[in-house]
TITOR-556198 format. One record per residue: residue in three letters; chain; x, y, z of N, C-alpha, C, O in turn. Coordinates in Angstrom, 3 decimals, padded with zeros to 6 digits. Layout:
// TITOR-556198
{'Ala','A',{X,Y,Z},{X,Y,Z},{X,Y,Z},{X,Y,Z}}
...
This chain:
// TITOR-556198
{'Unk','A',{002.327,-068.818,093.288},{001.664,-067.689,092.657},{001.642,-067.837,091.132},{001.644,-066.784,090.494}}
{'Unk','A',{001.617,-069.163,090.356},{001.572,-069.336,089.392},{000.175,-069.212,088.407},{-000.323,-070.118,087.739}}
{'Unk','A',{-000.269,-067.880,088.526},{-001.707,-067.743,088.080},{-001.897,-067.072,086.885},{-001.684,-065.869,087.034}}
{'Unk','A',{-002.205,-067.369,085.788},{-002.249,-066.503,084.824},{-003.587,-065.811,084.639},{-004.004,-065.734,083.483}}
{'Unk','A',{-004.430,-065.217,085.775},{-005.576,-064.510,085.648},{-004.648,-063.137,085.491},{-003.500,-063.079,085.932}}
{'Unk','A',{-005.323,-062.014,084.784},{-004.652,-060.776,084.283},{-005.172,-060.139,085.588},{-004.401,-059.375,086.170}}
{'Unk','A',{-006.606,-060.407,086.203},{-006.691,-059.690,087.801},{-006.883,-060.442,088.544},{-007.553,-061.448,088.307}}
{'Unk','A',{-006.101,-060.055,090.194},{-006.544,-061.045,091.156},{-006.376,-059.895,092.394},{-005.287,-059.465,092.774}}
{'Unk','A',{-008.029,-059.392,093.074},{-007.898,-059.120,093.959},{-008.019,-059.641,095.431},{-008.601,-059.071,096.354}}
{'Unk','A',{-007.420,-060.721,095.464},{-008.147,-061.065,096.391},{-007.044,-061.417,097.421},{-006.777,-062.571,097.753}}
{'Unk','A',{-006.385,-060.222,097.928},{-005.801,-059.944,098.903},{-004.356,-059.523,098.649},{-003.901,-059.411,097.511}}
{'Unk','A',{-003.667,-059.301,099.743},{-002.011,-058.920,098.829},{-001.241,-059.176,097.529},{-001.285,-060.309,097.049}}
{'Unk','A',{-000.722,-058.459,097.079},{-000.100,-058.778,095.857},{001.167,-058.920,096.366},{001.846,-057.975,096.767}}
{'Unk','A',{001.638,-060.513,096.363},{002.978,-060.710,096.716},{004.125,-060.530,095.412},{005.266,-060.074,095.481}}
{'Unk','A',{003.594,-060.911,094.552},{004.321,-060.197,093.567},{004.797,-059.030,093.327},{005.848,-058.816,092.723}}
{'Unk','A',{003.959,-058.100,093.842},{004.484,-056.756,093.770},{004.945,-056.309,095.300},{005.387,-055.176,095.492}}
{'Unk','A',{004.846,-057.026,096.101},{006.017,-057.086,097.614},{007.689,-057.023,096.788},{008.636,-056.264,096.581}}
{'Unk','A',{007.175,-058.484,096.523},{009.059,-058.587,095.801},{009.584,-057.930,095.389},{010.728,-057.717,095.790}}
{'Unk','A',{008.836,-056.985,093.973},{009.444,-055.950,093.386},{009.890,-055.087,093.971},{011.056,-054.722,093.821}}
{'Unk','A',{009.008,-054.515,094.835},{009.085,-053.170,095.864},{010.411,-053.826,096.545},{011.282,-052.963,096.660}}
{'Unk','A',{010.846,-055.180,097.060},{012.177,-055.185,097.779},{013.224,-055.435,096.845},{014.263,-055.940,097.270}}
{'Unk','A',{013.119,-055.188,095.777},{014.346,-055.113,094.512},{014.437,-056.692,095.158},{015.540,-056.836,095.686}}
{'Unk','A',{013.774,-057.650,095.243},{014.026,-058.894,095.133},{014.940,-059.420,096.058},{015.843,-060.104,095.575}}
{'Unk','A',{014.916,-059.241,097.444},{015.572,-059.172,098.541},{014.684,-060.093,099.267},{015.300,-060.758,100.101}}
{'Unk','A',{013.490,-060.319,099.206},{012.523,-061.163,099.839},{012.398,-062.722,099.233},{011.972,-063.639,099.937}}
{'Unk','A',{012.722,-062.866,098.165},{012.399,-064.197,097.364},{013.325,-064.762,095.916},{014.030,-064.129,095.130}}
{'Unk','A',{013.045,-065.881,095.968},{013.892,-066.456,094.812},{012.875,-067.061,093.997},{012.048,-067.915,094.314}}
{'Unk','A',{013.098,-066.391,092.715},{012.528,-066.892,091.593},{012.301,-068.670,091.047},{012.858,-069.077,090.028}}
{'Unk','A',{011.816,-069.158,091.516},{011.823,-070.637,091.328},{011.068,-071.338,090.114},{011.446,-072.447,089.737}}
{'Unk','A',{010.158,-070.784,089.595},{009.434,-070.781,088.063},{008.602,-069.283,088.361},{008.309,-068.460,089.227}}
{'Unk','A',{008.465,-069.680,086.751},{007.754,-068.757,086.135},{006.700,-069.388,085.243},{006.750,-070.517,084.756}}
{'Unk','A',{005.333,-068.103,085.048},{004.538,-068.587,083.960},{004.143,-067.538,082.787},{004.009,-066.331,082.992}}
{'Unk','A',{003.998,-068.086,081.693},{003.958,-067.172,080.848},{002.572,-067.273,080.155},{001.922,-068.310,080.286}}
{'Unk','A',{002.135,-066.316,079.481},{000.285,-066.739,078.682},{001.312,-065.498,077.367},{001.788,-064.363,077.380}}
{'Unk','A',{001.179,-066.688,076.390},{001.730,-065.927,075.241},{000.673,-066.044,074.143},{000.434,-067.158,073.677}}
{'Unk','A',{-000.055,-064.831,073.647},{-000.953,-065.168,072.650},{-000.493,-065.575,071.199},{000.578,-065.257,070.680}}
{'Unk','A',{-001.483,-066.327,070.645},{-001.280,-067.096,069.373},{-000.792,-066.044,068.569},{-000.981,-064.881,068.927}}
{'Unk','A',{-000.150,-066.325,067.458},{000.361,-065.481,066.519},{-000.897,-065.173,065.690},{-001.764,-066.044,065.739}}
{'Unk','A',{-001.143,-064.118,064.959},{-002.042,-063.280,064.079},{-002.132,-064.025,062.583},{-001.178,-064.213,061.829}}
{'Unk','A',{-003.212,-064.316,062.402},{-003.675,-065.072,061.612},{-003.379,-064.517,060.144},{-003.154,-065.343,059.259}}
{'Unk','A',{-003.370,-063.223,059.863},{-002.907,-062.239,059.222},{-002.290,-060.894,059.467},{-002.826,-060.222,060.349}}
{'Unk','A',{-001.258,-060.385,058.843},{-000.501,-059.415,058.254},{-000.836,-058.460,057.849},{-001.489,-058.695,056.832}}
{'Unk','A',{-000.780,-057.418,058.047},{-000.636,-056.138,057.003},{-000.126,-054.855,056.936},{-000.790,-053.882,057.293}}
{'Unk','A',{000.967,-054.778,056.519},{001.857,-053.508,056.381},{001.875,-052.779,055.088},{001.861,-053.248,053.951}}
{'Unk','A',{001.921,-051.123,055.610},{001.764,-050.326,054.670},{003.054,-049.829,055.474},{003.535,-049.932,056.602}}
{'Unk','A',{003.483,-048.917,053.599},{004.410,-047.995,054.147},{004.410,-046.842,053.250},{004.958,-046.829,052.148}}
{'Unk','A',{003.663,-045.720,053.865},{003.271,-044.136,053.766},{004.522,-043.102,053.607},{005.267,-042.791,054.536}}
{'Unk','A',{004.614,-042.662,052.372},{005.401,-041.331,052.294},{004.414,-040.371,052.286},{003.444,-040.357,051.529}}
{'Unk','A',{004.771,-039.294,053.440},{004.336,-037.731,053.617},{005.427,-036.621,053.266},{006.646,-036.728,053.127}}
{'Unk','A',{004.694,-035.669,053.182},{005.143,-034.409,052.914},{005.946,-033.555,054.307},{006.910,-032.791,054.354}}
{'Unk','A',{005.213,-033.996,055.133},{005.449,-032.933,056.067},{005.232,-033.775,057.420},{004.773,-034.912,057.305}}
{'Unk','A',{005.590,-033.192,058.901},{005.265,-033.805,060.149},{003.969,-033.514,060.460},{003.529,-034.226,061.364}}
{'Unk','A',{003.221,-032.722,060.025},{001.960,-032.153,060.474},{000.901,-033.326,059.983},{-000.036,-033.747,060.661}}
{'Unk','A',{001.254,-033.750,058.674},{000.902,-034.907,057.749},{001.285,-036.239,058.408},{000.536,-037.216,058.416}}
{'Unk','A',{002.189,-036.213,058.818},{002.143,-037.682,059.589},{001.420,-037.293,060.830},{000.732,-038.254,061.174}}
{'Unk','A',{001.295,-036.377,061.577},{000.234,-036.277,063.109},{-001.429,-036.708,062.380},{-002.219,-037.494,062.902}}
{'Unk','A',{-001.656,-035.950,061.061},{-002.608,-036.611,060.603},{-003.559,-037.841,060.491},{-004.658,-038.311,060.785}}
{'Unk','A',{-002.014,-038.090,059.673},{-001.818,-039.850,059.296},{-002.188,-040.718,060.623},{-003.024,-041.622,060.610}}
{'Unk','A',{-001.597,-040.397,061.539},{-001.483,-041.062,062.719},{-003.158,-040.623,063.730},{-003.423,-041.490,064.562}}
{'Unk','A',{-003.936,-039.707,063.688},{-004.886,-039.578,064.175},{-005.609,-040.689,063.237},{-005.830,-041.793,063.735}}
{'Unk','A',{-005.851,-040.521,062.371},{-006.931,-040.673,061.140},{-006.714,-042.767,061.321},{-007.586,-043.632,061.413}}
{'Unk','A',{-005.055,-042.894,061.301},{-005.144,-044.343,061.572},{-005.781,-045.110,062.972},{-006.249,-046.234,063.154}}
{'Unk','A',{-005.613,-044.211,063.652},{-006.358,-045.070,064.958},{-007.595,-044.475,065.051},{-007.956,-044.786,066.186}}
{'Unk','A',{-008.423,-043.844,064.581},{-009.621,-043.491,064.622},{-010.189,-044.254,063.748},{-011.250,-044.778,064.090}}
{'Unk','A',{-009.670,-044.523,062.431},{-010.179,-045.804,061.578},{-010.328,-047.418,061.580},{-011.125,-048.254,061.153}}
{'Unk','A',{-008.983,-047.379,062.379},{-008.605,-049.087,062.992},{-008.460,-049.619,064.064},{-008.261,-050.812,064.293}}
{'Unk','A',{-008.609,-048.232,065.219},{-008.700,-048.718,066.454},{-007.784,-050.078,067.175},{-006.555,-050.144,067.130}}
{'Unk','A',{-008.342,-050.725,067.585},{-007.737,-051.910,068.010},{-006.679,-052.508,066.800},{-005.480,-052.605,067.060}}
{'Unk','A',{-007.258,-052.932,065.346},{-006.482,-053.587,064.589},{-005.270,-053.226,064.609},{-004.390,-054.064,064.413}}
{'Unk','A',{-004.951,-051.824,064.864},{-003.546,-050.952,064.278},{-002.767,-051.619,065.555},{-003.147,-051.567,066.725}}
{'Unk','A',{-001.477,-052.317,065.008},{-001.099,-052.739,066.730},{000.597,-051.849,066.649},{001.321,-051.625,067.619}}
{'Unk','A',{000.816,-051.557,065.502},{001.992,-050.491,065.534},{002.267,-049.675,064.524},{002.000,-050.104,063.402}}
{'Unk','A',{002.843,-048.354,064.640},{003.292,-047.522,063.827},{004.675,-047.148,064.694},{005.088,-047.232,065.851}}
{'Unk','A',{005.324,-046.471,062.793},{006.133,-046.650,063.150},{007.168,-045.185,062.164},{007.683,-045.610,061.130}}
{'Unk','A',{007.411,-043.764,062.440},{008.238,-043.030,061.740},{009.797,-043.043,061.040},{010.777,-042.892,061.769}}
{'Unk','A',{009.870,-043.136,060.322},{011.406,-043.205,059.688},{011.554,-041.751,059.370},{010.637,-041.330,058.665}}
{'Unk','A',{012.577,-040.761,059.741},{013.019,-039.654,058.574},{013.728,-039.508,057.783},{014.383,-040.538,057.615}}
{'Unk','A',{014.088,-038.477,056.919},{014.620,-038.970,055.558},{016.244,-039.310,056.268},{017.125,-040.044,055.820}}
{'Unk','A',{016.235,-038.535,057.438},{017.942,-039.273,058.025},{018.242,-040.081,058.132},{019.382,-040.472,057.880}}
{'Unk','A',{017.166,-040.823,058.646},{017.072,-042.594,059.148},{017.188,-043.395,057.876},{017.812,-044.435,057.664}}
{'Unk','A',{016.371,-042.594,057.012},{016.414,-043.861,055.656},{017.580,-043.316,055.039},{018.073,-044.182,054.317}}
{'Unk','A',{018.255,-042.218,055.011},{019.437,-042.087,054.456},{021.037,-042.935,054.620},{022.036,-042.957,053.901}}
{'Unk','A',{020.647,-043.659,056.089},{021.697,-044.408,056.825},{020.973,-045.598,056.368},{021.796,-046.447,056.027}}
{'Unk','A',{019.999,-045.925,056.250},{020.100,-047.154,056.294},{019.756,-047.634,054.206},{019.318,-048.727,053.847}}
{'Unk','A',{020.032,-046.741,053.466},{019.924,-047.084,052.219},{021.570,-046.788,051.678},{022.238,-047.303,050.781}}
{'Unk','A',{021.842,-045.776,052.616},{023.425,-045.574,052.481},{024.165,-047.149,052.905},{025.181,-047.144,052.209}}
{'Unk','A',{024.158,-047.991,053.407},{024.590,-049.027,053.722},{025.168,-049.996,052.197},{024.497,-050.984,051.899}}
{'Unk','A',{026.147,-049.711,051.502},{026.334,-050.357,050.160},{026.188,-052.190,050.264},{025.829,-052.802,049.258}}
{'Unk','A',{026.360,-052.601,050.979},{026.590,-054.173,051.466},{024.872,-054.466,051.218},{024.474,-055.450,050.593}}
{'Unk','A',{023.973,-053.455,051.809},{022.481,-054.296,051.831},{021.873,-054.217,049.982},{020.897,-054.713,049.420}}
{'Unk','A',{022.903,-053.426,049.550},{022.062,-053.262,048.216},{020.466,-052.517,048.077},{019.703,-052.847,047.169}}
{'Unk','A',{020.200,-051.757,048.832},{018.785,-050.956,048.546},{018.589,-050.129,048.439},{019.480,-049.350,048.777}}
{'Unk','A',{017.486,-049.611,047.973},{017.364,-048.282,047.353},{015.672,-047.670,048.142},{014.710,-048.359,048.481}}
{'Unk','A',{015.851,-046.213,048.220},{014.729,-045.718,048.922},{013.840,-045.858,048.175},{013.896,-045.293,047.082}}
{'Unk','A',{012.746,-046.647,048.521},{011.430,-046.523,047.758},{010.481,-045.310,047.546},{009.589,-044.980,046.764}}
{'Unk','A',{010.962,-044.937,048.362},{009.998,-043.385,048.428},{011.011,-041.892,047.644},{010.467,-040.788,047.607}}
{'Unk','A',{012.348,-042.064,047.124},{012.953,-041.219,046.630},{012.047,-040.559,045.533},{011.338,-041.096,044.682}}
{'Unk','A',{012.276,-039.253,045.799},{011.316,-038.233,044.536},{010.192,-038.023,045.177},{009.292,-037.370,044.648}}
């Protein structure tokens, strides 16, 4: 069953037999993987808001603008960045303070 088509209907899915028997039916003997190429380019922003209503915004307005391109977002609150700027060993400071 080493097929890397993303659909195959064309008759039982023994793969998903196995699962359904928590793997009681078969032994894993290989595997195949389809790993896509890495992204030719980069681009990260990082947005200070005012408020949560402002990031639901933010977050409509980004996938209505970039659709597909946007492949993650991602919220920090000021708690999260407080632990992790509080950390004296990393040496950093909140960029967004004030």
């Amino acid at each position: 069953m080493l097929s890397t088509l993303r659909k195959d209907n064309t008759g039982l899915d023994l793969k998903q037999i196995f699962i359904g028997a928590e793997g009681t039916l078969g032994v894993i003997t290989k595997v195949s993987l389809q790993v896509p190429p890495a992204p030719a380019a980069v681009q990260v922003a990082l947005v200070g808001l005012e408020s949560f209503e402002k990031v639901r915004e933010m977050v409509m307005l980004s996938k209505r603008k970039l659709g597909e391109i946007l492949s993650a977002m991602e919220l920090v609150d000021p708690a999260a960045m407080d632990v992790v700027v509080g950390k004296a060993a990393w040496g950093l400071r909140n960029p967004l303070a004030g």
